[in-house]
N, C-alpha and C positions, 0 to 999 in steps of 0.2 A: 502979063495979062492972062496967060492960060494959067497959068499957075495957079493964079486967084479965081478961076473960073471954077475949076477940078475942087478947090479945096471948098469954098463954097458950095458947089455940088454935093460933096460929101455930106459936108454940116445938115444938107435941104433933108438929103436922105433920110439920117440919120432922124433927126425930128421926126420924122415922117413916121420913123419905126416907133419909137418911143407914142408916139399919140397911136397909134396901129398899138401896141401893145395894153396901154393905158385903157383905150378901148375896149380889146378883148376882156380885159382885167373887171372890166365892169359891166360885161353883158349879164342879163340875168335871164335864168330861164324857168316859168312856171308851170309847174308839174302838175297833170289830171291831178284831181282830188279821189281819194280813196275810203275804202273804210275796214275800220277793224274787223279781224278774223274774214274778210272777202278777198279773195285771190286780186292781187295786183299785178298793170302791167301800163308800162310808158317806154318807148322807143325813143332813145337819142337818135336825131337825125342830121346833127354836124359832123362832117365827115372827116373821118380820121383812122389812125392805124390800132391805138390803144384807148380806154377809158378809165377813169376811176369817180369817185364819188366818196363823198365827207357827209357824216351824220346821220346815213338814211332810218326809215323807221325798222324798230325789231322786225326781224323775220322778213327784209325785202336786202336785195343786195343787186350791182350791179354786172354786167357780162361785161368783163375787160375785154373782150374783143370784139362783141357786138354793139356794145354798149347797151344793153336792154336790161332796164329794170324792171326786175319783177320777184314777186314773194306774196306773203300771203301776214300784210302787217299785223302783229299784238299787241297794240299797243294807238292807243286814239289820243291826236295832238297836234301841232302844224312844225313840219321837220322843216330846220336851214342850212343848206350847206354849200358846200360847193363842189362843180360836175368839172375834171379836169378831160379836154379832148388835146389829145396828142396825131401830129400828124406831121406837115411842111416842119410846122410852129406849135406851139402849146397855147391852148385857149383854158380858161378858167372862167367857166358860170357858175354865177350865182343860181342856188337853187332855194323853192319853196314848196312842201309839199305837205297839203291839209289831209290828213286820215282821220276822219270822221267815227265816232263808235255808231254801231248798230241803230237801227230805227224802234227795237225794242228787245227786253229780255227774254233769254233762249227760253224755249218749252221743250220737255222732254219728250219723245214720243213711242220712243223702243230702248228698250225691252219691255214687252207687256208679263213676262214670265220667266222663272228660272228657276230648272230641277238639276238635282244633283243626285247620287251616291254618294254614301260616307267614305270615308278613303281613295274613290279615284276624282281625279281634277276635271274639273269639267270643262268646257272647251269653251273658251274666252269670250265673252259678251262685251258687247260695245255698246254705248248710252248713246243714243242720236237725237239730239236739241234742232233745232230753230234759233235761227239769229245769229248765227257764228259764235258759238260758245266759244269761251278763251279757256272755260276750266268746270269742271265738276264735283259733284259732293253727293257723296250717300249715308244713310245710315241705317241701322237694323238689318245689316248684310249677315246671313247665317253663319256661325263659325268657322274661319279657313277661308272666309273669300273675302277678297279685298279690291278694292278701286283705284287706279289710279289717275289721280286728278289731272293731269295734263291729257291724258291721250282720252279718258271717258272708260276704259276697258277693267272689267268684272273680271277675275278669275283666283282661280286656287282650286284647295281640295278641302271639302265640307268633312269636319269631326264631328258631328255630331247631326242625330236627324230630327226630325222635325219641320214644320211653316212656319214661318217667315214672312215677315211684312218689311220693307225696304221702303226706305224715302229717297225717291232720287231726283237732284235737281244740276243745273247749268249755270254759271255766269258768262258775263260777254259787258260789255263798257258802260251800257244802261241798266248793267244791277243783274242780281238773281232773280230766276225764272222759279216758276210756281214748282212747289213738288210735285213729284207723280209717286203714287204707291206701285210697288211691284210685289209677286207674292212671287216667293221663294219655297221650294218645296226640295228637303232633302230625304231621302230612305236608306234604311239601315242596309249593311253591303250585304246580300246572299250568300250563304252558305256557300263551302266547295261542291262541285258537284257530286250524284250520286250515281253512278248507272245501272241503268235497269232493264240493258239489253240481252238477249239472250246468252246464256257460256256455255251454248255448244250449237257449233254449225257444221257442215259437212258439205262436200265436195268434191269432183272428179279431176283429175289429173286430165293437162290440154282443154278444159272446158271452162269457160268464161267463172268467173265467183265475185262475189258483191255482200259485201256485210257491213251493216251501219252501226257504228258506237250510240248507243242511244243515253244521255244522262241529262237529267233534273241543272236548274239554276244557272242556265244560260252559258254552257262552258264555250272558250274562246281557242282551246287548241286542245288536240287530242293524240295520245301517244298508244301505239301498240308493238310490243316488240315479242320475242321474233319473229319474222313473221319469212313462211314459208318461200322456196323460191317460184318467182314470177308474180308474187301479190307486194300491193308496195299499199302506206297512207296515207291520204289525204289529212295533213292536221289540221286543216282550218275546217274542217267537213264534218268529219270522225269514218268518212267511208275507204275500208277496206278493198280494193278489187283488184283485177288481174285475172292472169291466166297460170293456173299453176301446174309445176310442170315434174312433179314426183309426187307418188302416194305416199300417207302414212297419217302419223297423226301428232298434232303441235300444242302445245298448251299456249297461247299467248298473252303477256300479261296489258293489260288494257287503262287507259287512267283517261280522266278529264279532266283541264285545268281553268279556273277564272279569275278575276281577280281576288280571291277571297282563298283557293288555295288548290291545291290536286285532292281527287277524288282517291280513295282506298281504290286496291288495287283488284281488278276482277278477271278472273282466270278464263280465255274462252280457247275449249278443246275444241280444234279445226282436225277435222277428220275427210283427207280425200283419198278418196277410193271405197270401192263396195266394200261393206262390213259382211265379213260371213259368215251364216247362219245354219244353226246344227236342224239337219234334217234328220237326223237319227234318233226316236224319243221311246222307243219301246224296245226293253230284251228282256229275256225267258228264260229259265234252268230248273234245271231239279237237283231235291237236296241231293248231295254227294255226285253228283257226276259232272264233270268237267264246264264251264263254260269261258267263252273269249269274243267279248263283243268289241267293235272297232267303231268308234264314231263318226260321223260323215258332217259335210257341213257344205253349202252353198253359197257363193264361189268356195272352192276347196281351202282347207285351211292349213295351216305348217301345226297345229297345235292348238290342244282342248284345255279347259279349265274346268274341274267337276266339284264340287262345293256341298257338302251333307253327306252322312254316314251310309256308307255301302252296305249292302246284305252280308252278316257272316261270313266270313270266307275269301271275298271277293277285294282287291285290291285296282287302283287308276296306277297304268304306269308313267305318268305327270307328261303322255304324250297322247293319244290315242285310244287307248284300248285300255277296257278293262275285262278283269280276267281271273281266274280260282276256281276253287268248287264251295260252291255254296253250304255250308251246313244247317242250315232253319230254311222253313216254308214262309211266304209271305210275301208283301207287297211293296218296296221301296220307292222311294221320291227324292230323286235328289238334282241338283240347279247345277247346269252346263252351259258352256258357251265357248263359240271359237273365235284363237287369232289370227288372222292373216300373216304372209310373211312380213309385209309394211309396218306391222302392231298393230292394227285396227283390233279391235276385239267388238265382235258383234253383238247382238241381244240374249240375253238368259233365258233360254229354256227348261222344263222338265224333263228330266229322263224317269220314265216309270219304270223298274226291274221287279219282274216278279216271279221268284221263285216257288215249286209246288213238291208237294210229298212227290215219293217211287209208289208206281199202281201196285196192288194186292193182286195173290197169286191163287193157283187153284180151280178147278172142275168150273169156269164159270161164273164161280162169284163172284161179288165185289169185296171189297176190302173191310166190310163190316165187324163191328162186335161180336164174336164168337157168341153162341148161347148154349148153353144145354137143355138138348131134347128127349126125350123119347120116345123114339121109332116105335110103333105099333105095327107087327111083323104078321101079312097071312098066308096062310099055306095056299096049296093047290084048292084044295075045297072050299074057299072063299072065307074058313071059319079065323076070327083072331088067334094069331099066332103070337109066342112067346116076346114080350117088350125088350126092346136090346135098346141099352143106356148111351150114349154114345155125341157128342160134340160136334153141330155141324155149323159153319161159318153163314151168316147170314146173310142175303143178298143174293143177287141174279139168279141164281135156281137151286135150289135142294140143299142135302148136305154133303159135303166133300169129303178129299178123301183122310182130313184131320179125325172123322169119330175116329171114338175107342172103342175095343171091342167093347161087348155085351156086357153085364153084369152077370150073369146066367147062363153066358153060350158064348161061345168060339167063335163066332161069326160077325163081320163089324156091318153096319147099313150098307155101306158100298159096296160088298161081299152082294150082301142078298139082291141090291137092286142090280147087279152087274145079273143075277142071277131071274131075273123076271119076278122077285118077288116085292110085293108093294109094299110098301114100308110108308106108314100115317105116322107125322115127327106131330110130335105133341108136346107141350112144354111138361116139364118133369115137376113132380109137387114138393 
């Protein structure tokens, strides 16, 4: 009798599972309604350790551990499937899920414009519709740029310039949306740049310095090399600064670059330290007698540089001083300037050298054209005395002691007038 009690039992069981299975086997479960291109989302709320899902719509899927569907469907239709929950037992529901298309087709709204440069890519434009676009279509896009239909995004790099008229439109499950015009504007790439900052600057050793690369057509980095120590560049700027910390003087070569290419190269002489200057600008000689003049310069300088033809005579000795005897009278101009020990070489001055004749000699006179006179000679008794012929130098007083004697007499003018007698010079006929 137990026997049959237990085994019966079993059998009760048993049925029991099978209708309990049969059951699960045909629960069904209906899923919120959805719509195309709109973010979906439905929570399984039978409890369990795993999930799975059969047939859902493109673009939703489900969380094997949460169970949560969700996506964002492509596609407008009514999905059947079945939702498997795993837990004690395995359950299998049926499923039904309506994804509905759109209430109407997309409108585009942006992009209202779009410029370019030829040769660089422009930075990616996105088409943004209404109504959950599934897909996109343009046409009349400027050469080099293109569209991609799934995602709505514009990009490349424009070959050629010119405006542009663009038709840009959306689908989504109720049809294509109206076009929209877009104007497209592309320009021709600019030149390399040009600079047209200064190539020569100057500056103090331990004292602050600041120099700006200046160039034409929008340059995007800037090179200068070498560059002195304690000065360093900004490339993205074009500015030079620092503190620099020895004198002398740098040639540095300088460029700017854009897309379009590097600029020619321009030299800028950085000069720090005082440049020194010839304070020395006037020297003096006479013909034939010695001279050595020594040129001076402020701050003092290691070294001159004289440039134009010396006076006769006169030599630079390629350091300081110049030096010889002059053989011509006259006035000279010749172009100097001093170097520092650093190399600085300062500003060009004139030096004016002017050499003069040796003064004339004699009783007084000046250095005059000799002329021939004759002395009209009177005695004591006031009457004219005999004419004595004789050469006296002309200038400052009388005549010297070059007359000749007399033509007539033994006696020369400077005889007689040593002698108290008065001699009237009168030009000879």
């Amino acid at each position: 009798m137990k026997h049959w009690f237990f085994s019966h039992l079993r059998l009760f069981v048993g049925l029991v599972g099978l209708f309990v299975a049969l059951t699960a086997s045909a629960q069904t479960v209906t899923l919120t309604p959805g719509t195309q291109g709109v973010a979906y989302s439905f929570q399984v709320t039978v409890p369990g350790t795993s999930y799975a899902a059969t047939n859902l719509p493109p673009g939703v899927t489900i969380n094997a551990s949460t169970g949560l569907i969700s996506g964002t469907p492509t596609a407008a239709a009514t999905f059947t499937g079945v939702i498997t929950v795993t837990g004690t037992v395995t359950n299998n529901y049926s499923y039904s899920l309506l994804i509905s298309p759109p209430s109407g087709t997309p409108v585009v709204s942006t992009p209202t414009s779009i410029n370019g440069v030829v040769g660089v890519a422009i930075t990616p434009v996105s088409v943004v519709a209404s109504n959950s676009p599934t897909s996109y279509n343009a046409t009349g896009l400027a050469p080099g740029l293109t569209l991609n239909g799934t995602s709505g995004q514009i990009s490349g790099t424009p070959t050629l310039a010119g405006s542009y008229t663009a038709s840009l439109s959306a689908n989504n499950g109720s049809g294509t949306g109206p076009v929209r015009l877009v104007n497209i504007t592309i320009v021709a790439a600019p030149s390399a740049p040009v600079i047209s900052s200064a190539t020569v600057a100057s500056g103090t050793p331990a004292t602050p310095f600041t120099y700006t690369i200046v160039a034409s057509n929008s340059p995007t980095s800037y090179g200068a090399a070498p560059l002195p120590l304690g000065l360093s560049l900004n490339s993205s700027t074009g500015v030079i600064s620092g503190t620099p910390t020895l004198g002398g003087i740098t040639d540095i070569a300088l460029t700017a670059t854009n897309g379009s290419g590097t600029s020619s190269v321009v030299t800028l002489r950085l000069t720090l330290g005082a440049p020194p200057v010839v304070s020395s600008l006037a020297a003096s000689g006479t013909v034939g007698s010695g001279l050595s003049f020594t040129l001076q310069a402020n701050p003092a300088a290691s070294s001159f540089n004289v440039v134009g033809t010396l006076p006769a005579g006169l030599t630079f000795n390629g350091v300081n001083t110049i030096s010889g005897t002059p053989t011509a009278a006259g006035s000279t101009n010749v172009s100097v300037s001093a170097n520092s020990a650093t190399g600085i070489t300062g500003p060009t001055a004139t030096l004016t050298i002017t050499i003069s004749s040796p003064s004339g000699g004699g009783g007084g006179g000046g250095g005059g054209e000799p002329v021939l006179l004759s002395p009209r000679v009177s005695g004591d008794g006031g009457g004219d005395g005999e004419a004595v012929r004789g050469r006296a130098a002309v200038g400052g007083g009388g005549a010297d002691g070059g007359a000749r004697r007399g033509a007539g007499g033994d006696r020369t003018a400077v005889e007689l007038l040593q002698r108290g007698v008065r001699v009237d010079a009168v030009p000879v006929a």
